[in-house]
DRENPATOR-564135 format. One record per atom (N, C-alpha, C, CB): x, z, y negated. Coordinates in steps of 0.001 Angstrom, whole numbers, plus 500000, padded with zeros to 6 digits. Atoms other than C-alpha are relative to their C-alpha. Glycine has a CB too. Example, Ala and Ser with C-alpha at 12.3 -4.5 7.8 and 13.67 -1.06 7.14 Angstrom:
2
500890500000501190512300507800504500500900500000498800499008501246499973499180499940501190513670507140501060499230500730498910500414498585499538
This chain:
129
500737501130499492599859910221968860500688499454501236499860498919498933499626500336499115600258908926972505499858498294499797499369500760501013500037501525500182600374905109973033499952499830501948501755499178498882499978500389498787598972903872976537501414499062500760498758499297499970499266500982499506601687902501979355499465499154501342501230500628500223500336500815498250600881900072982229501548499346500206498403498272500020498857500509499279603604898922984235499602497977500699500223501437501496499876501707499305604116894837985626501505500101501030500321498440498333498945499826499377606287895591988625500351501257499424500923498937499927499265498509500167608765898289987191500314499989498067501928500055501229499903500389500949608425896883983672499339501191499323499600498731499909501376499827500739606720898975981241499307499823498866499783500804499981500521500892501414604363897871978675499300500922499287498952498635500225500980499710500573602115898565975991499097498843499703500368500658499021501364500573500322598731897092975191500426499562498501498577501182500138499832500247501568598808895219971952499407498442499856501819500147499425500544501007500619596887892869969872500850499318498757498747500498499604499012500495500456598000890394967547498727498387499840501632500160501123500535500858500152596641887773965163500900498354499608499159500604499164499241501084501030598261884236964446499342498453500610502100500097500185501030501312500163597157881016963581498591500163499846500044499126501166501301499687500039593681882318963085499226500415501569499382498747499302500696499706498441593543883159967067501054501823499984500693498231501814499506498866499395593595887010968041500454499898501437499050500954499897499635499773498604595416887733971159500517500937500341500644499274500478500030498556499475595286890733973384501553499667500784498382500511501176499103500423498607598593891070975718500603501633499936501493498355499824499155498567499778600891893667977302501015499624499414500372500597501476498441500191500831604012893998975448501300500637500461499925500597498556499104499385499589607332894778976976500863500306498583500623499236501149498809499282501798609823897135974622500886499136500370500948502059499751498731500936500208612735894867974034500953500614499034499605498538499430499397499243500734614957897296972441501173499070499143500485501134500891499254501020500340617322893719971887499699499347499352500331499433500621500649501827500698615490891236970631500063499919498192497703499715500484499450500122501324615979889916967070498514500007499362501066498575499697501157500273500296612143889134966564499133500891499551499586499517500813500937498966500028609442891647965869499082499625501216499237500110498568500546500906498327607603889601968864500181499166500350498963499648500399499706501077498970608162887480971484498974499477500829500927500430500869501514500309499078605590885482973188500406499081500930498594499283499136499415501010499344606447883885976398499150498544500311500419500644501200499900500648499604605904880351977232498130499713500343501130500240500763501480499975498837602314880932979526498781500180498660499960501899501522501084499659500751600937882435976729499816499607498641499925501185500024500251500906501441601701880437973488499101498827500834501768499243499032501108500761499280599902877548976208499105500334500032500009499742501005501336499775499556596939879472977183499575500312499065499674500798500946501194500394500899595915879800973379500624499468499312499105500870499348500097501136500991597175876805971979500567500414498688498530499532499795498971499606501550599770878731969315500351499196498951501361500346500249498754501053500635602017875864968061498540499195499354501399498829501469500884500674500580598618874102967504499676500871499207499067499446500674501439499498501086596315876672965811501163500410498746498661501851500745498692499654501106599775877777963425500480499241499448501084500496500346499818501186500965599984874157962294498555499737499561500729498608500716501865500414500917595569873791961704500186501406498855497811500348501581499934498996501234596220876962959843500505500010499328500151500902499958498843499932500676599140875750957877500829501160499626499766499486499069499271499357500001601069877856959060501839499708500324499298500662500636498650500260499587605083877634959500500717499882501318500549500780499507499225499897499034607140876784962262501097499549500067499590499715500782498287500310499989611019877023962444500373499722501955501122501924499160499789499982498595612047875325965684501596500478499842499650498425500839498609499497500031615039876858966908500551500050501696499995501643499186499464499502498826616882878715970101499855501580499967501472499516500149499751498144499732616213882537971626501688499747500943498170501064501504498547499852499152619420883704972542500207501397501154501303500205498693500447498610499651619488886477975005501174500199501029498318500174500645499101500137498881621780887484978053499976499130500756500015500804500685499943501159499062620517885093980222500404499008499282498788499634500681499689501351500461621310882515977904499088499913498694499665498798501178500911500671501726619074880237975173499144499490501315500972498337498373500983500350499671615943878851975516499097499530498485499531501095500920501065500260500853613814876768973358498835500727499663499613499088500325501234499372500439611302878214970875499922499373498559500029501713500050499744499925501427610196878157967535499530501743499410498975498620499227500430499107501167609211880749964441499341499911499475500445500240499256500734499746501135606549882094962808499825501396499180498876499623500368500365498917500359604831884585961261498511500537500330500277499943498792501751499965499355601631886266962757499155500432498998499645501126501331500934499716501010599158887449960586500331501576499785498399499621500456499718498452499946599526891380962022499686499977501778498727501194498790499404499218498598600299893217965268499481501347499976501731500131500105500235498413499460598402896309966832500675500406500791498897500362500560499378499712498728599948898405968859499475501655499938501875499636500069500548499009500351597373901600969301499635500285498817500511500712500322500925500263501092596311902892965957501342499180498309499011502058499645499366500667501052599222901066963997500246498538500183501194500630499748499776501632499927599142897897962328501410499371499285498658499260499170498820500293500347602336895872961665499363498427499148501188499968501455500323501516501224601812892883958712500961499449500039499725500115498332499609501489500201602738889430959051501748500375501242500311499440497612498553499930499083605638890301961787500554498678500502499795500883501389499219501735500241608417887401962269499506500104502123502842499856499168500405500257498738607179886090965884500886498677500830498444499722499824499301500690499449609025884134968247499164499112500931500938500737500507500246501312499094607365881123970512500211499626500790500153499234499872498956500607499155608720880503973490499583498227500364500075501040501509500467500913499496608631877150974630500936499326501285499715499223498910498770500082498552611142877797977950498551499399501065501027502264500747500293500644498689610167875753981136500437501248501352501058498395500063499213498977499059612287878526983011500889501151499407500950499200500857498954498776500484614188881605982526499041501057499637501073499631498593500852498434500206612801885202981058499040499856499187500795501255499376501012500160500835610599883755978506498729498917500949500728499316498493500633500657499333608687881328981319498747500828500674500897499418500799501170499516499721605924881667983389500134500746501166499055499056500075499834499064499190607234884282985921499927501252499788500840499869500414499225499220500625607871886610983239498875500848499312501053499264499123500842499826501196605660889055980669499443499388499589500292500243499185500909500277501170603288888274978401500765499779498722499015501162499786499601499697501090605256889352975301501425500832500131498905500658499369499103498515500658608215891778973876499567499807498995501686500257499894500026499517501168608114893932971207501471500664499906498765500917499811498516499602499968611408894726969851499677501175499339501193499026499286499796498813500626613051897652968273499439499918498530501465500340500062500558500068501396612127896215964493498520500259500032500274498608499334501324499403499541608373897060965504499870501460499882499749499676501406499987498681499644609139900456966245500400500158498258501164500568501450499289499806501276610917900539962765498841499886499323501192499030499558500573500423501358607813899252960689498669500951500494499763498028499608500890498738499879605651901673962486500642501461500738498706499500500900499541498739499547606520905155962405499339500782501332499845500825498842500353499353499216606094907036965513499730499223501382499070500627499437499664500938498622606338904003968062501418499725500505499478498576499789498527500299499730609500904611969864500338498933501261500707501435500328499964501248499242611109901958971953501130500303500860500169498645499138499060499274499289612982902582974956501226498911500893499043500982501035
């Protein structure tokens, strides 16, 4: 099985869907071979559908916390999404990260998303580079 790539600059992504709080959302997903999360959602795009809201009307959980990364920390919180496509595999209830950075790699200069290496782990045959 192949898995489509598009590039953002020199980035490259995959296509991937993804349900939480009762809102689906399409995005590109950068591999994050680092990240502690199963996904990462930056900043632009927990705003443009209203995450933190629809994951509290859904009573759903949120752990506020800190991403920690090379560049540093950055405000976020934690949830859990419902499930994660990524081509024909689905990933259940994956731990999701929030950003809620003003600036830095999770802001609005930046991706859409990562998908880390634990992704690749819960579906066989998605390797992460």
């Amino acid at each position: 099985r192949t898995l489509p790539i598009v590039f953002a600059g020199t980035s490259p992504m995959i296509p991937g869907r993804g349900r939480l709080g009762g809102k689906t959302v399409d995005a590109n997903l950068l591999i994050d071979s680092g990240a502690s999360s199963t996904l990462a959602l930056s900043s632009p795009l927990v705003e443009k559908h209203g995450l933190f809201a629809a994951v509290e009307a859904a009573g759903g959980r949120l752990i506020e916390g800190e991403s920690i990364g090379a560049g540093g920390s950055s405000p976020s919180a934690t949830s859990r999404a419902e499930w994660l496509e990524i081509g024909p595999y689905r990933i259940p209830a994956p731990l999701t990260t929030l950003s809620k950075a003003k600036a830095g790699s999770t802001a609005p200069d930046r991706p859409s998303s990562s998908l880390s290496r634990l992704a690749s782990e819960r579906a066989p045959g998605v390797t992460t580079i």
